[in-house]
C-alpha positions as CSV (number, residue, x, y, z in Angstrom):
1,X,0.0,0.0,0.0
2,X,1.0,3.4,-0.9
3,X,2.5,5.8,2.1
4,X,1.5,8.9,-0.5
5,X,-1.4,10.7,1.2
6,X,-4.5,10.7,-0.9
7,X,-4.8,14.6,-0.5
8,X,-1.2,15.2,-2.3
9,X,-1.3,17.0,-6.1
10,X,-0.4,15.0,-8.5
11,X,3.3,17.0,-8.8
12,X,3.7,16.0,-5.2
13,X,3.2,12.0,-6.1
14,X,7.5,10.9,-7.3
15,X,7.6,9.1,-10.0
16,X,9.9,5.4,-11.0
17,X,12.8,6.3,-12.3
18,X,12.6,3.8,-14.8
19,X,9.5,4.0,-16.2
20,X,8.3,7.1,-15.5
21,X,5.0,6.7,-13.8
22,X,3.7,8.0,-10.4
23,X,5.0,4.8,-8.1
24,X,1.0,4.3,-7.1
25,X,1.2,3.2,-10.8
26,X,4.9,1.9,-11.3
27,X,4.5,-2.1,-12.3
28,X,8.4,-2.6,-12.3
29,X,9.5,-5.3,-9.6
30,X,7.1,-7.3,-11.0
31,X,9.1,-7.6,-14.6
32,X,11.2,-10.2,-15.5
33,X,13.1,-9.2,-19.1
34,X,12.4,-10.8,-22.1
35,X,15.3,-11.8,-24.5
36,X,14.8,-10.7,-28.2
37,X,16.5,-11.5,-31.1
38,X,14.6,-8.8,-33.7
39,X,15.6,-5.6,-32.0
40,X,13.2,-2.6,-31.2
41,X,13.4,0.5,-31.9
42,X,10.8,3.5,-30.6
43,X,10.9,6.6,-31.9
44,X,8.4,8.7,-29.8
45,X,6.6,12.0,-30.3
46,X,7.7,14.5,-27.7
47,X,4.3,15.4,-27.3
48,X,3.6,11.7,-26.8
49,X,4.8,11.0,-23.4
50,X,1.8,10.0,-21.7
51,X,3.0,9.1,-17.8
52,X,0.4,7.4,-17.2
53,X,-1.3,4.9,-19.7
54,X,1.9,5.0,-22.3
55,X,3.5,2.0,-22.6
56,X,6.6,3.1,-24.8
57,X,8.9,2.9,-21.3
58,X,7.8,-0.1,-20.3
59,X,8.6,-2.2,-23.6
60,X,11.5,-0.8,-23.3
61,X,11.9,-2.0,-19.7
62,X,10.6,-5.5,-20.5
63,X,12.7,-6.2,-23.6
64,X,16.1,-6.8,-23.3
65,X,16.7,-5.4,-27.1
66,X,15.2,-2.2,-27.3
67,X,15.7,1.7,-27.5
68,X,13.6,4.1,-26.8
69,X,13.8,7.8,-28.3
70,X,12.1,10.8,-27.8
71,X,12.2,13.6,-30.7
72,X,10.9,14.6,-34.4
73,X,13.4,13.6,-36.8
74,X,17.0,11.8,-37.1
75,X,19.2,11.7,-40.2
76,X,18.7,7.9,-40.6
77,X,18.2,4.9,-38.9
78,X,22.1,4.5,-38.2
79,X,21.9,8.3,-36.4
80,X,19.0,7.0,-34.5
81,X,20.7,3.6,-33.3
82,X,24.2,4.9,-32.6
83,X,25.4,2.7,-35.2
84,X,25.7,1.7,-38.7
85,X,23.0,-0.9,-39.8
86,X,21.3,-1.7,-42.8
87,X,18.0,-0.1,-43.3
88,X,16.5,-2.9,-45.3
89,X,16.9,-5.4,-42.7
90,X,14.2,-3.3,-40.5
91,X,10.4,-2.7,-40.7
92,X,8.5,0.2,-39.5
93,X,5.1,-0.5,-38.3
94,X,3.5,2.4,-39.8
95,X,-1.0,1.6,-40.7
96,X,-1.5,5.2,-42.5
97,X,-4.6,4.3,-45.0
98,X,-3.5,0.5,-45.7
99,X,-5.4,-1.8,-43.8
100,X,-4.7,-5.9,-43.8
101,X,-8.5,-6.3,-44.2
102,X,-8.1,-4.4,-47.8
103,X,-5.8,-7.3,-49.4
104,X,-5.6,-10.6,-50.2
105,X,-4.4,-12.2,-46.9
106,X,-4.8,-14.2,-44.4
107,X,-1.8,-12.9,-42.7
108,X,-2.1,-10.5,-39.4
109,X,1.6,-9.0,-40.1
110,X,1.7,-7.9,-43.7
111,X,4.3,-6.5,-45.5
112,X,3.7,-3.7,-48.1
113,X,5.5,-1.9,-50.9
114,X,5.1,2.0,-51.0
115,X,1.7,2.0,-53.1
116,X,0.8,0.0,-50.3
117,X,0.3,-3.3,-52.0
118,X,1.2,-7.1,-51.0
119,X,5.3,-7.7,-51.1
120,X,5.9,-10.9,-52.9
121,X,7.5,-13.1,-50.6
122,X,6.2,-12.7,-47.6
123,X,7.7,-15.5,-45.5
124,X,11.7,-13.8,-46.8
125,X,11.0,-10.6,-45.7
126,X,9.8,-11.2,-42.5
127,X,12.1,-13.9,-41.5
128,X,15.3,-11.4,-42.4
129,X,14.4,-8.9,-40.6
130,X,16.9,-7.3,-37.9
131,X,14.9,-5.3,-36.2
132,X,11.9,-3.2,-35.7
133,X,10.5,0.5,-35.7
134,X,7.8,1.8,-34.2
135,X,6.2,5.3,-34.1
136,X,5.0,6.0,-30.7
137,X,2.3,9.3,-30.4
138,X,-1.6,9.5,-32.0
139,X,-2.6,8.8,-35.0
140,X,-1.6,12.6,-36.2
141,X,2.0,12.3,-34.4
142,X,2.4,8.9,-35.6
143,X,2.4,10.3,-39.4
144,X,4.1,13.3,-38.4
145,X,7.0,11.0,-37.6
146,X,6.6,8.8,-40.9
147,X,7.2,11.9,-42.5
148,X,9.9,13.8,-41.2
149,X,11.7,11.1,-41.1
150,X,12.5,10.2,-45.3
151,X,15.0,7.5,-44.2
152,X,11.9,5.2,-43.4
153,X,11.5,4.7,-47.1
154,X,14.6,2.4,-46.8
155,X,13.3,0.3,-44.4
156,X,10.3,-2.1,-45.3
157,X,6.9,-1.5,-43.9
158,X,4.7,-3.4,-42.4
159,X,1.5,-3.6,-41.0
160,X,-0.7,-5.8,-38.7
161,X,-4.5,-7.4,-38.7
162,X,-4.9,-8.1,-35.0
163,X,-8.4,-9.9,-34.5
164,X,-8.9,-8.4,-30.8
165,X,-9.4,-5.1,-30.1
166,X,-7.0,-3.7,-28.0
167,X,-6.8,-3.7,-24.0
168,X,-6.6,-0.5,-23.3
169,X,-10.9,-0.8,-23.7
170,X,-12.5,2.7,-22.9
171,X,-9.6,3.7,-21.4
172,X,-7.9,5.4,-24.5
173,X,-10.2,5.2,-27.6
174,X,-8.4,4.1,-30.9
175,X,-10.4,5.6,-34.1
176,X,-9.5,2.1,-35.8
177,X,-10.2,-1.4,-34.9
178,X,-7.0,-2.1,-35.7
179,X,-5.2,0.8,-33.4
180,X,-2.5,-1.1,-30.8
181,X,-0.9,0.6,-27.6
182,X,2.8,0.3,-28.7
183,X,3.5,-2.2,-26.1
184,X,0.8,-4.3,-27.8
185,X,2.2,-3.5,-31.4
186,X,5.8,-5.0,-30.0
187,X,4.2,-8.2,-28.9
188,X,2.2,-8.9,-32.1
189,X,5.4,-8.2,-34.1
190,X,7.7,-10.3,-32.0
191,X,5.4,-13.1,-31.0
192,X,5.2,-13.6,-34.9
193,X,8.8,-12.8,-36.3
194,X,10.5,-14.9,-33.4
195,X,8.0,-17.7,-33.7
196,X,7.8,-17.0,-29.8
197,X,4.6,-16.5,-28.3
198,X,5.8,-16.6,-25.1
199,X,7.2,-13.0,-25.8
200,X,3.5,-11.9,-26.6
201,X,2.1,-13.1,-24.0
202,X,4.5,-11.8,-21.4
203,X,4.6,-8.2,-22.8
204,X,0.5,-8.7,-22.6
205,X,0.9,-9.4,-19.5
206,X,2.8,-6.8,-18.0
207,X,0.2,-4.8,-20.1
208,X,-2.5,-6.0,-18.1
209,X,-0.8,-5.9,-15.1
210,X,-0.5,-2.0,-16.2
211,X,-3.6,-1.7,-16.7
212,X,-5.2,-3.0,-13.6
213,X,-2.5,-0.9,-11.3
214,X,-3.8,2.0,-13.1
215,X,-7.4,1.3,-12.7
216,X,-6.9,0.9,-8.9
217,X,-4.3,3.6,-8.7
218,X,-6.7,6.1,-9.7
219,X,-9.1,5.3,-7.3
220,X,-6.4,6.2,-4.2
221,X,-5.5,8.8,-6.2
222,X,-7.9,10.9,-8.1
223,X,-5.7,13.4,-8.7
224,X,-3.9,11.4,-11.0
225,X,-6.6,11.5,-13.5
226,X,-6.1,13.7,-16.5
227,X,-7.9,17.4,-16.4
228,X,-10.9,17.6,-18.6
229,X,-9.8,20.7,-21.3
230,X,-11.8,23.5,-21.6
231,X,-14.5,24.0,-23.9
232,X,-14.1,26.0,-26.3
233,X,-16.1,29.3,-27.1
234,X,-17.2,28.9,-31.1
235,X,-18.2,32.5,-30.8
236,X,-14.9,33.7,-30.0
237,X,-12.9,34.7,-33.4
238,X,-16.4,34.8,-35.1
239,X,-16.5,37.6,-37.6
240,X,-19.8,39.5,-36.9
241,X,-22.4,39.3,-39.3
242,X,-22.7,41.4,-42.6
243,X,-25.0,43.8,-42.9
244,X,-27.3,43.8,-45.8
């Protein structure tokens, strides 16, 4: 049980030093890391960094392959690693307007050329890949990233077909069906590229386990939860009316 008084503000509440949340939410010493062969790499929107229901820190704590980074742009994938490696050997998860339910597959992790159509050979792509990138943020930040960052043209894409909605329920609203956390989105990918669903279904788990902290968390601590923003005035900035 948490020594934090249930009166504090929600600056007054420390936070893990690992992963970043408010330690009524932290989930840490409960992780055991995961050994992965296809690296991860997430590149996250500064705007992005959601303390409380993101999940780009924890991956990243889980997985004993991955890197996390927080910014707009990097020169290439080399600049963003800290080392030289071969951009075609990676994927970036990136869903823009393809969807898996628009082709000719059975598959739930598809890879797709730039016109957005089926890669022949499916099984060779995926099984060389090295590693993977994925674009941490909304929907609009998510595309900001895919854009200012040209270098993800080398690398192929790929997307996914999950059957399940995601976990995160009603607490954070995807506008597609097929709309992961990024924790979720690392499991898929793995669990499939590895041939290792034991890798999915521990990274689901510590999702879970997230989840439900968070769910009790906020009932200690109410002043956790997120502000509602203000509504807007429509009239304000409205020209006045013309006179006839």
């Amino acid at each position: 049980m948490s020594d934090i008084s249930p009166t504090a503000s929600a600056e007054d509440i420390p936070e893990c030093p690992d992963c970043g949340k408010p330690e009524p939410l932290c989930i840490c010493d409960s992780l055991a890391p995961v050994e992965n062969r296809v690296e991860v790499l997430i590149l996250q929107h500064p705007q992005e960094q959601d303390r409380l229901l993101g999940t780009a820190r924890l991956t990243t704590r889980q997985l004993t392959n991955a890197t996390l980074k927080i910014g707009l742009s990097w020169p290439s994938l080399s600049k963003a690693l800290g080392r030289d490696v071969d951009p075609a050997r990676w994927a970036v998860l990136y869903l823009g307007s393809a969807k898996v339910a628009d082709l000719e597959t059975d598959r739930d992790v598809v890879a797709i050329d730039r016109k957005g159509a089926l890669e022949y050979g499916q099984n060779a792509i995926l099984n060389a890949l090295e590693g993977i990138v994925l674009l941490d943020g909304t929907w609009s930040q998510a595309k900001a990233l895919w854009w200012r960052n040209a270098w993800m043209l080398k690398c192929q894409r790929v997307i996914l077909g999950p059957k399940s909605l995601s976990l995160y329920g009603k607490l954070r609203r995807e506008p597609r069906s097929d709309g992961l956390s990024t924790i979720e989105a690392a499991a898929f990918l793995l669990g499939r590229l590895e041939k290792k669903p034991e890798i999915a279904d521990t990274l689901l788990g510590a999702f879970e386990r997230m989840l439900a902290k968070y769910r009790e968390g906020i009932k200690t601590h109410p002043e956790l939860l997120p502000k509602p923003k203000p509504k807007r005035d429509w009239r304000k900035g409205r020209k006045p009316a013309r006179r006839r």
